[in-house]
C-alpha positions in Angstrom: -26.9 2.0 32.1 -26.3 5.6 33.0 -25.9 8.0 30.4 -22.3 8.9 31.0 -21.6 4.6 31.4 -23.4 4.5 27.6 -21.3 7.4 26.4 -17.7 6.2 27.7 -18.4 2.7 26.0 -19.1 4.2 23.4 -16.0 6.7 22.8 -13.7 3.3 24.0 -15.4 1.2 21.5 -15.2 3.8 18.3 -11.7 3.9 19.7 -10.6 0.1 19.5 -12.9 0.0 16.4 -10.9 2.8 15.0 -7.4 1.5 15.8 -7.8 -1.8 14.5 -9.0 -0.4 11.2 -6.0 2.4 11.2 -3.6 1.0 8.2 -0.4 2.8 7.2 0.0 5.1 3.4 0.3 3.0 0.4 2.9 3.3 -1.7 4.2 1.7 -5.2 7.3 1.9 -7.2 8.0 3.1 -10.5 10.3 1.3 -12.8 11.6 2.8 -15.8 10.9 -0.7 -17.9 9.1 -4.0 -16.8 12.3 -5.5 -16.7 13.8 -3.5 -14.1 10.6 -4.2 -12.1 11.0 -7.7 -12.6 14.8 -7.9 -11.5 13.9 -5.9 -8.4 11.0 -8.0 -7.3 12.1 -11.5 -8.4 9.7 -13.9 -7.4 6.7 -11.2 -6.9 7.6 -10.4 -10.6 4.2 -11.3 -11.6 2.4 -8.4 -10.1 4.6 -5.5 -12.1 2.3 -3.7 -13.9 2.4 -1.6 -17.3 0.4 1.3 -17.3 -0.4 3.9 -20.4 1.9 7.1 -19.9 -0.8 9.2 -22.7 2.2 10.0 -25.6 5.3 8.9 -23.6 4.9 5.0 -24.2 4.3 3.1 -21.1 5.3 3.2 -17.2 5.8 0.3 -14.8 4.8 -0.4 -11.2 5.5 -3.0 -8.4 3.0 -4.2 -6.5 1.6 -2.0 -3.5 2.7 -2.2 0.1 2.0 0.0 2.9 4.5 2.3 4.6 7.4 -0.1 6.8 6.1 -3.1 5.1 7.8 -3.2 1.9 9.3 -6.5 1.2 13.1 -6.9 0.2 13.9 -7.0 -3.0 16.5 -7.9 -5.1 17.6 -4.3 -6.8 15.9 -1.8 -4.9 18.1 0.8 -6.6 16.3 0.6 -9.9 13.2 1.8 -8.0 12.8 5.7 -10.2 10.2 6.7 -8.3 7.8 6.1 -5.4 4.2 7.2 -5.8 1.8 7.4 -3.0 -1.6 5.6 -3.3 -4.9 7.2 -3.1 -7.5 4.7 -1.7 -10.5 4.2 -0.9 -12.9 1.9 1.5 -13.8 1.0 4.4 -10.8 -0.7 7.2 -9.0 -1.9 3.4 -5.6 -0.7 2.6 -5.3 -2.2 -0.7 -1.7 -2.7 -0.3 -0.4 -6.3 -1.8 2.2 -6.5 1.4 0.1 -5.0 4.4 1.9 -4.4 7.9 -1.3 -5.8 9.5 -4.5 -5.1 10.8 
């Protein structure tokens, strides 16, 4: 194989290896109380999470999706705020509802 065949494979293949490991930003919602997360996310209820706010009691999350693949729910509007995920990994979004890939 010439050295500009080897170097074209190469740059196609880190290519197809790089789009099929691309995934989207990762995002979660913030509930106000576990019961608004658990009327928004009905039967996925089970993966709201309570996290430690330091002196402020207590905030709550939905499970993690990545960007366009957010499920319905069933009271989006109590959604107070979305954070954005910081992950890390190799080719793993992390997100509970993925888009893929």
């Amino acid at each position: 194989m010439k050295k500009s065949e080897l170097v074209t494979t190469c740059v196609i293949s880190g290519g197809v290896l790089l789009a099929a490991l691309h995934h989207g930003t990762v995002y979660r919602d913030q509930y106000r109380t576990r019961a608004e997360c658990e009327a928004d996310w009905g039967r996925y209820s089970g993966y709201c999470q309570e996290e430690s706010a330091g002196g402020s009691g207590y905030r709550y999350y939905g499970p993690s999706y990545e960007s366009g693949a957010r499920p319905r729910t069933l009271e989006p509007r109590k959604v107070a705020a979305r954070e954005t995920i910081k992950r890390s990994g190799f080719g793993f979004s992390g997100a509970r509802f993925s888009a893929g890939g």
